[in-house]
N, C-alpha and C positions, 0 to 999 in steps of 0.2 A: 209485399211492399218493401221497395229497395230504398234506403234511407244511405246517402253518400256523408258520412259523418265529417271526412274534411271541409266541407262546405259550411259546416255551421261556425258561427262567430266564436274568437277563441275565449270568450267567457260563457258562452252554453256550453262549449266544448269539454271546459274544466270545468262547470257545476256537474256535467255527465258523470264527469270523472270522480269526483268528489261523491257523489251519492251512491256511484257503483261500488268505490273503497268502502262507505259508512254502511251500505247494505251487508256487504262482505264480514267487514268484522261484526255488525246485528247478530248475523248468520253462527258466525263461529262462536262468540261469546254466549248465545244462547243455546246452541251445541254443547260444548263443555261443561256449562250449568246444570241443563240437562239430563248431560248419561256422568254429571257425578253427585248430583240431589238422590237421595231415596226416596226410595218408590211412597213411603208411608207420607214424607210430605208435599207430595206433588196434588195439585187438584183435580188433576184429571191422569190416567193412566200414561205411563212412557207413548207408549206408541202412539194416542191421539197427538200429543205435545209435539213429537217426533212431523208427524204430518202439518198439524200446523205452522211450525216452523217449518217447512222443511215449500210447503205449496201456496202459505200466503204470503210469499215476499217480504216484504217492507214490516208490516203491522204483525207479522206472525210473532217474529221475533221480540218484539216490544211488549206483543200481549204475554207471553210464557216470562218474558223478566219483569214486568208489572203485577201480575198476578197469576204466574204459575207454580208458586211455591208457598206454603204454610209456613208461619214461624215457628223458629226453631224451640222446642220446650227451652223455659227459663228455669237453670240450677238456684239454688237456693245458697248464698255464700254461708258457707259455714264462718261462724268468729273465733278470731283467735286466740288461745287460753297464752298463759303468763306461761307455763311448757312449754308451749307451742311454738311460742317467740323464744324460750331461751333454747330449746332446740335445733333451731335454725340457726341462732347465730352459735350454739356450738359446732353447726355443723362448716359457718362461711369460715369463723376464725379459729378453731380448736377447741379441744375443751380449756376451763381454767382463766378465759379473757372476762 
């Protein structure tokens, strides 16, 4: 099927355009994501994520950044000791302030 794309009116023309861009960056954004997430919290192995993104288009992309990453473990803030604070601000202003 031969589809003469000039011929379409110049606002299907540019929503074309516009969803091929928004695909494009889907694509890459969820690439990079991707191969720099570890492997431990991905929920499905690299290489499935890989194909998905990679052969369903549009929704691939969107399902791997909606739900193909586990949260990240939550640190526990350590609190600050009266040391703690006067050490640092030894360390911003000198010692002696």
């Amino acid at each position: 099927m031969h589809v003469d794309l000039m011929r379409l009116p110049p606002a299907a023309l540019a929503a074309l355009v516009v969803a091929c861009l928004v695909q494009g960056a889907l694509l890459v954004v969820a690439l990079v994501v991707l191969l720099k997430t570890e492997e431990s919290r991905l929920t499905l192995p690299r290489a499935a994520w890989l194909a998905v993104v990679i052969v369903v288009g549009f929704f691939g992309p969107v399902a791997f950044l909606i739900g193909g990453r586990r949260r990240a473990p939550q640190l526990e803030p350590q609190a600050a000791s009266a040391k703690s604070i006067a050490d640092a601000v030894d360390n911003l202003y000198g010692e002696g302030r």
